[in-house]
VEXPA-683661 format. One record per residue (C-alpha): residue in three letters; x, y, z; residue number from 1. Coordinates in nm, 2 decimals. Layout:
REM VEXPA-683661
residu | east | north | up | num
ALA | X | Y | Z | NUM
...
REM end
This chain:
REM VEXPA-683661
residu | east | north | up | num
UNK | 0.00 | 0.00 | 0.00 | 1
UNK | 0.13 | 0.34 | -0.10 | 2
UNK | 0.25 | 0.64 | 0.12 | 3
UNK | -0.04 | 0.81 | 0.06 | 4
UNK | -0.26 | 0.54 | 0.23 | 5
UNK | -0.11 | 0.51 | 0.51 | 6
UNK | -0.25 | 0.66 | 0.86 | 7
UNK | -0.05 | 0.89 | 1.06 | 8
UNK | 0.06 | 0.79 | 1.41 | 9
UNK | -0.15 | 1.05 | 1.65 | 10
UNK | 0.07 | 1.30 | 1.81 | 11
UNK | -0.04 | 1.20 | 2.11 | 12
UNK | 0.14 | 0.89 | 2.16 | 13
UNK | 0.46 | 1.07 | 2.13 | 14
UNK | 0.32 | 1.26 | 2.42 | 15
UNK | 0.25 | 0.97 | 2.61 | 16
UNK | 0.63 | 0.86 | 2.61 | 17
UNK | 0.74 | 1.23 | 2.70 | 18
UNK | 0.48 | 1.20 | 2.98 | 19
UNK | 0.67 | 0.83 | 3.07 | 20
UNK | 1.00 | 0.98 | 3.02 | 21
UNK | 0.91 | 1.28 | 3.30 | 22
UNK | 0.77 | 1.03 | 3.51 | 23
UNK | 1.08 | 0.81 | 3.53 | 24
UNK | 1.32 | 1.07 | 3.62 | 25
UNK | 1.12 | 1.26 | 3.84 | 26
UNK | 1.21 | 1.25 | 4.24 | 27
UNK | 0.85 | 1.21 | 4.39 | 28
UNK | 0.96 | 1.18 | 4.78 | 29
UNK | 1.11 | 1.56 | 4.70 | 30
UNK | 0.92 | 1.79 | 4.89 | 31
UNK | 0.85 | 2.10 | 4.76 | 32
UNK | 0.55 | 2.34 | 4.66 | 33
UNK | 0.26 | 2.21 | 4.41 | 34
UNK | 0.33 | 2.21 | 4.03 | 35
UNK | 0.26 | 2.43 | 3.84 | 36
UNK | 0.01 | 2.36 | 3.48 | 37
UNK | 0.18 | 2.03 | 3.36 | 38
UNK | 0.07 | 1.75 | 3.09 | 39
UNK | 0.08 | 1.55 | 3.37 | 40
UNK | -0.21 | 1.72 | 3.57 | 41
UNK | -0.43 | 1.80 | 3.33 | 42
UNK | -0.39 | 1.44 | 3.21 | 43
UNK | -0.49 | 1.30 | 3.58 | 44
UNK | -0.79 | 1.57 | 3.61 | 45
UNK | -0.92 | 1.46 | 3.22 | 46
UNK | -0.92 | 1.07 | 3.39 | 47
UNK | -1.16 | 1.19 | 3.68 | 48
UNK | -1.39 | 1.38 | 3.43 | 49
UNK | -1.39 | 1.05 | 3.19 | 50
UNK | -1.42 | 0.84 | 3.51 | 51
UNK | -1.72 | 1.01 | 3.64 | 52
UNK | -1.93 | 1.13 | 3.37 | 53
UNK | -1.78 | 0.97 | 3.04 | 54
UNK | -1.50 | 0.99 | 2.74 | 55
UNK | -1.79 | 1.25 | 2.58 | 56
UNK | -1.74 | 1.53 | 2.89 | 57
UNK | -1.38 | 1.54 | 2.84 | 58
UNK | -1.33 | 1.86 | 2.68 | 59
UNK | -1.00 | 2.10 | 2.65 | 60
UNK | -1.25 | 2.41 | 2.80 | 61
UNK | -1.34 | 2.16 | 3.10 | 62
UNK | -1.05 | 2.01 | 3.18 | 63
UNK | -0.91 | 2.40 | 3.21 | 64
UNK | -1.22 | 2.50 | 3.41 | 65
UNK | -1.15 | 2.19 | 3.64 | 66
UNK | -0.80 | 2.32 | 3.65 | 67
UNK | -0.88 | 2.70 | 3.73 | 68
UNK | -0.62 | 2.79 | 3.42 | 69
UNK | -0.76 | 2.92 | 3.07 | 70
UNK | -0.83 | 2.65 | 2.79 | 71
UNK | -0.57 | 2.82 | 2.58 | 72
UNK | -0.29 | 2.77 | 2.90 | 73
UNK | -0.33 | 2.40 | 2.81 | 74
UNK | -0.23 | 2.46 | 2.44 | 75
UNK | 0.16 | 2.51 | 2.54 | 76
UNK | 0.10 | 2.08 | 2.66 | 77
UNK | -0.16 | 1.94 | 2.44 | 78
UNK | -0.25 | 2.03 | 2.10 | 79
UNK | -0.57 | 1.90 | 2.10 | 80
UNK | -0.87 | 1.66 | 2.27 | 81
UNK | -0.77 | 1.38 | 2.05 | 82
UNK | -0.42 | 1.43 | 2.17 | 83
UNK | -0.55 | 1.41 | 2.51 | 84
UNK | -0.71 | 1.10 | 2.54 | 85
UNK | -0.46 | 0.90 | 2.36 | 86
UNK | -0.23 | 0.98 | 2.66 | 87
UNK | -0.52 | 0.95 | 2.87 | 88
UNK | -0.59 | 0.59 | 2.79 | 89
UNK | -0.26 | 0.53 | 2.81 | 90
UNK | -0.19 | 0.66 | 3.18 | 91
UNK | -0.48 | 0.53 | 3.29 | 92
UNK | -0.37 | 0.20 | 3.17 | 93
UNK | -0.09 | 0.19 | 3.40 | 94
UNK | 0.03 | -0.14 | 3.53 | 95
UNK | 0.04 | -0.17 | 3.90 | 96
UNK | 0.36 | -0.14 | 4.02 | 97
UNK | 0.38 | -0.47 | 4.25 | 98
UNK | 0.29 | -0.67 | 3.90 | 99
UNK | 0.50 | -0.96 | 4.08 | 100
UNK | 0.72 | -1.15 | 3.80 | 101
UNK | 0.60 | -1.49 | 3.63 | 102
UNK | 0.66 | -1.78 | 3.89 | 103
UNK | 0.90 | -2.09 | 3.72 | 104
UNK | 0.67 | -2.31 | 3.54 | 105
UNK | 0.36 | -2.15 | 3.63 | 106
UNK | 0.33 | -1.93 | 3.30 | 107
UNK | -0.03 | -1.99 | 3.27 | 108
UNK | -0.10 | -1.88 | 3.57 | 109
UNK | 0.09 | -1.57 | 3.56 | 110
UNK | -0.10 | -1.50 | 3.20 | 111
UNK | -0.41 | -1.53 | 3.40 | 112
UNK | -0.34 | -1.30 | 3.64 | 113
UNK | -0.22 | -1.02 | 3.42 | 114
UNK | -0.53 | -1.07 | 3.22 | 115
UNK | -0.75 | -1.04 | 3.53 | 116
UNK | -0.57 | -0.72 | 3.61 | 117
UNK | -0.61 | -0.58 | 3.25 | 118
UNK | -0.99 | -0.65 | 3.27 | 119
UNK | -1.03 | -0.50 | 3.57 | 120
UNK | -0.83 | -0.19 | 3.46 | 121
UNK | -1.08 | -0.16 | 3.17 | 122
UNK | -1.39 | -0.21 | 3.42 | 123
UNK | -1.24 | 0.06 | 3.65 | 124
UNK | -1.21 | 0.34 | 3.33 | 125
UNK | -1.46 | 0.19 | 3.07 | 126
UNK | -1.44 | 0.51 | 2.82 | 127
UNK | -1.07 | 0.37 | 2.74 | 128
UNK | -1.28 | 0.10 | 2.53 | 129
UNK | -1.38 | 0.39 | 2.31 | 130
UNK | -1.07 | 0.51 | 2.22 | 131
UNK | -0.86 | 0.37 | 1.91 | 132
UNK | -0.58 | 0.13 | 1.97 | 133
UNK | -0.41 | 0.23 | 1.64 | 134
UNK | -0.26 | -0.08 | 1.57 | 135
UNK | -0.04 | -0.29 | 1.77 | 136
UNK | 0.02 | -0.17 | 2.11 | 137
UNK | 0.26 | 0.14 | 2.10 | 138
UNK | 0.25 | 0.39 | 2.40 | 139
UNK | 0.47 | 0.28 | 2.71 | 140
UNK | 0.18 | 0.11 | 2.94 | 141
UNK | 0.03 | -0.08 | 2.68 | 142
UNK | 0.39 | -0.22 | 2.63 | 143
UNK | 0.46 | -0.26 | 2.97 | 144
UNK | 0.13 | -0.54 | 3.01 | 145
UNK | 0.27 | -0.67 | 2.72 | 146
UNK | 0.62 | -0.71 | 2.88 | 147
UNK | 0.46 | -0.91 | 3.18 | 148
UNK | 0.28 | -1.13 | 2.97 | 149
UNK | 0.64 | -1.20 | 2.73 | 150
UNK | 0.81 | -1.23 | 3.05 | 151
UNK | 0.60 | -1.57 | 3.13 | 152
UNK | 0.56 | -1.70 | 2.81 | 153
UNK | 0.94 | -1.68 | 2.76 | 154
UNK | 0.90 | -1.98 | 3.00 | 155
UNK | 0.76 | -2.16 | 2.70 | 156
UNK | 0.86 | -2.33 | 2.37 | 157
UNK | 0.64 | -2.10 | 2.17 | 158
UNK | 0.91 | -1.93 | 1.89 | 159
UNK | 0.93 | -1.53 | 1.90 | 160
UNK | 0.63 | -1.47 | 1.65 | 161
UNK | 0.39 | -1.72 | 1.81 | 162
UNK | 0.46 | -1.55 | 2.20 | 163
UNK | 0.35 | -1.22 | 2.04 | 164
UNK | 0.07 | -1.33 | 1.84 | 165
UNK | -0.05 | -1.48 | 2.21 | 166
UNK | -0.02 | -1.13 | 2.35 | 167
UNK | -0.25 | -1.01 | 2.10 | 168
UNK | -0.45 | -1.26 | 2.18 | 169
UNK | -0.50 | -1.21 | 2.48 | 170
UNK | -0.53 | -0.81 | 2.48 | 171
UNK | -0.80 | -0.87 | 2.22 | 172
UNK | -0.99 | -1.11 | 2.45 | 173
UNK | -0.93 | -0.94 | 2.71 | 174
UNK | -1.10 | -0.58 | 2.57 | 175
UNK | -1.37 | -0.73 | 2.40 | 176
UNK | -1.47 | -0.93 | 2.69 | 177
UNK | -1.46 | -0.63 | 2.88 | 178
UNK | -1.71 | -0.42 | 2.60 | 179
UNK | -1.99 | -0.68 | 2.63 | 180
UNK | -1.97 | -0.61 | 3.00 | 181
UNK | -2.11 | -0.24 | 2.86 | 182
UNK | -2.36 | -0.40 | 2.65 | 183
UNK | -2.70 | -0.24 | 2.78 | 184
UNK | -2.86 | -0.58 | 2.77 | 185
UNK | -2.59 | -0.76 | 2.94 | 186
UNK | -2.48 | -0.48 | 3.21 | 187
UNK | -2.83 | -0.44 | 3.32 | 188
UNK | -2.87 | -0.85 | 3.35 | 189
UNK | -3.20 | -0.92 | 3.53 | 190
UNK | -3.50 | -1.12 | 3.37 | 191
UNK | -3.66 | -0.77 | 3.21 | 192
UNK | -3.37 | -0.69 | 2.96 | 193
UNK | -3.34 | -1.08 | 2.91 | 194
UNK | -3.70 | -1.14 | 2.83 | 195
UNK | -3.69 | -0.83 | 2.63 | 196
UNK | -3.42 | -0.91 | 2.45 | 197
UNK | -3.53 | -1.33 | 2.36 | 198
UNK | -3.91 | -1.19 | 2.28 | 199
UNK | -3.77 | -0.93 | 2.06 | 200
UNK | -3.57 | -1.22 | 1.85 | 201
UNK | -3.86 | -1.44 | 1.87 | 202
UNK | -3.99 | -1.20 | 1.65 | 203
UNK | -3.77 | -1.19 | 1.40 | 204
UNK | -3.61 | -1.53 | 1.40 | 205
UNK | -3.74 | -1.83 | 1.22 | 206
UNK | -3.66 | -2.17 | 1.25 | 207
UNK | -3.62 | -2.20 | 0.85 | 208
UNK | -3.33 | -1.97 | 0.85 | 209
UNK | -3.19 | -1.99 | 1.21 | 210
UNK | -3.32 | -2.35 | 1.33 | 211
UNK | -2.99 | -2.38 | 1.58 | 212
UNK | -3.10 | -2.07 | 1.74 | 213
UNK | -3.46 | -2.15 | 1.75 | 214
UNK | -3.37 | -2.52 | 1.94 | 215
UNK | -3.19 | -2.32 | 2.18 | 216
UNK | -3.40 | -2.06 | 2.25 | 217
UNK | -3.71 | -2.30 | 2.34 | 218
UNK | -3.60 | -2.43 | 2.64 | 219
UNK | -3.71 | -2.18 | 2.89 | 220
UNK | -3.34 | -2.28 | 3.10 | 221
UNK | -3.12 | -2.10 | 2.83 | 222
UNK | -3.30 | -1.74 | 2.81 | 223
UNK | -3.36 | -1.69 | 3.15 | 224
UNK | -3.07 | -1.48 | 3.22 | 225
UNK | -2.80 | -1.29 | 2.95 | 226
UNK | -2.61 | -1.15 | 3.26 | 227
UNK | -2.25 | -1.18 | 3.25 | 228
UNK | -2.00 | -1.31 | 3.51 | 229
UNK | -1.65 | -1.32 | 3.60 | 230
UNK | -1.71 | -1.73 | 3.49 | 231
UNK | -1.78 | -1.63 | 3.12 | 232
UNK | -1.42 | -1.46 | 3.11 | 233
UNK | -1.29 | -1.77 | 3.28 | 234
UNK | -1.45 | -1.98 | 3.02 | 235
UNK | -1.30 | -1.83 | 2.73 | 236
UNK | -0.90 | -1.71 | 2.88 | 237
UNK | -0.88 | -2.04 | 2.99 | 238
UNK | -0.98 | -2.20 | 2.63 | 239
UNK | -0.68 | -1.99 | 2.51 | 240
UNK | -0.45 | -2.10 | 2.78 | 241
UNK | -0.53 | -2.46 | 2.72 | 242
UNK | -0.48 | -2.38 | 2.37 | 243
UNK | -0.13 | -2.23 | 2.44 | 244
UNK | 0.00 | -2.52 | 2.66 | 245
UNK | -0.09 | -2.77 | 2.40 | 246
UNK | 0.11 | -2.56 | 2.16 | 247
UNK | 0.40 | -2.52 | 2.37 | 248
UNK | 0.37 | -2.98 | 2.44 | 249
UNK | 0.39 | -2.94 | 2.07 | 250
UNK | 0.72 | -2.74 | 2.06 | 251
UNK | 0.61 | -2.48 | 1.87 | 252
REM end
């Protein structure tokens, strides 16, 4: 594909590693007075406005109300909103830092755990499943999850390409399984969305074109509830696990 096709990488991951590279070589048991404006605030008070009223309040003129500065006092950090919440998503997908290292031998267990953590992370800020991945992960916390999750499957016999193609795996599981907990259907659970939702495809299915469906659906048992649990993303992370240790018996 040509040049001309090709997308541009947003601005605002380069941000995100200046934001990373300021972090690392800052002293933060230093006392002193408060900051002054820095990317680093207004990217911690944008988090709070996504956390608590959603990715759609965020705003350059809020964030700088929230802040008690101008909107165009931001301008000398962040070009833009779109800027913004690609290093937002990114700092708010900061691994913890007691993410323990992967125990000898127990790789799938380790892969479990980081996989947990990343769901949680996405439960905790669900707005960061709005915004774009652009591609494979690139800003320095995405990486880092992605280091942990290398780090145990090094323990394997998976080659170089396959270990990554897990990690993308597993990221892709991981956010997707964390969307349909968003689902208005699914997140409000209860037998009123679920009977709503099985009348309404009564309706329009018919066992002609969707007779699989139509055998399912008639016993009462398997429409009663479309809530989803922490068991359903057990189900299908430890399909892919069990998939991954039969490659790695394999050799790769």
């Amino acid at each position: 594909m040509g040049e001309q096709h090709r997308r541009p990488r947003p601005a605002g991951i380069e941000l995100a590693w200046h934001v990373s590279r300021v972090r690392d070589t800052q002293d933060t048991h230093r006392p002193g007075p408060r900051p002054g404006l820095t990317l680093e605030r207004i990217v911690a008070t944008a988090i709070d406005l996504a956390d608590r009223e959603g990715l759609g309040a965020v705003s350059l003129a809020r964030v700088a109300t929230a802040l008690g500065t101008a909107t165009t006092s931001l301008y000398r950090h962040v070009r833009s909103k779109d800027d913004l919440i690609v290093v937002m998503r990114d700092a708010a997908a900061a691994p913890p830092p007691n993410l323990p290292d992967p125990d000898p031998g127990r790789w799938q267990e380790s892969l479990a755990g980081i996989a947990g953590q990343i769901y949680d992370l996405f439960r905790r800020h669900p707005w960061v499943l709005q915004v774009p991945a652009f591609g494979p992960p690139n800003t320095p916390n995405d990486l880092l999850w992605g280091e942990h999750m290398l780090k145990a499957l090094s323990q394997t016999r998976l080659s170089p390409h396959n270990q990554l193609r897990a990690v993308t795996l597993i990221f892709g599981y991981v956010r997707e399984q964390a969307r349909l907990t968003l689902d208005p259907i699914i997140a409000d659970g209860g037998d009123a969305a679920a009977g709503d939702y099985f009348r309404f495809l009564a309706r329009v299915m018919t066992p002609d074109r969707y007779p699989m469906f139509c055998r399912l659906f008639a016993d009462q048992a398997n429409t009663e509830s479309i809530g989803y649990s922490a068991e359903d993303f057990r189900f299908g992370l430890n399909r892919i696990l069990a998939g991954l240790t039969e490659l790695d018996r394999e050799g790769d």
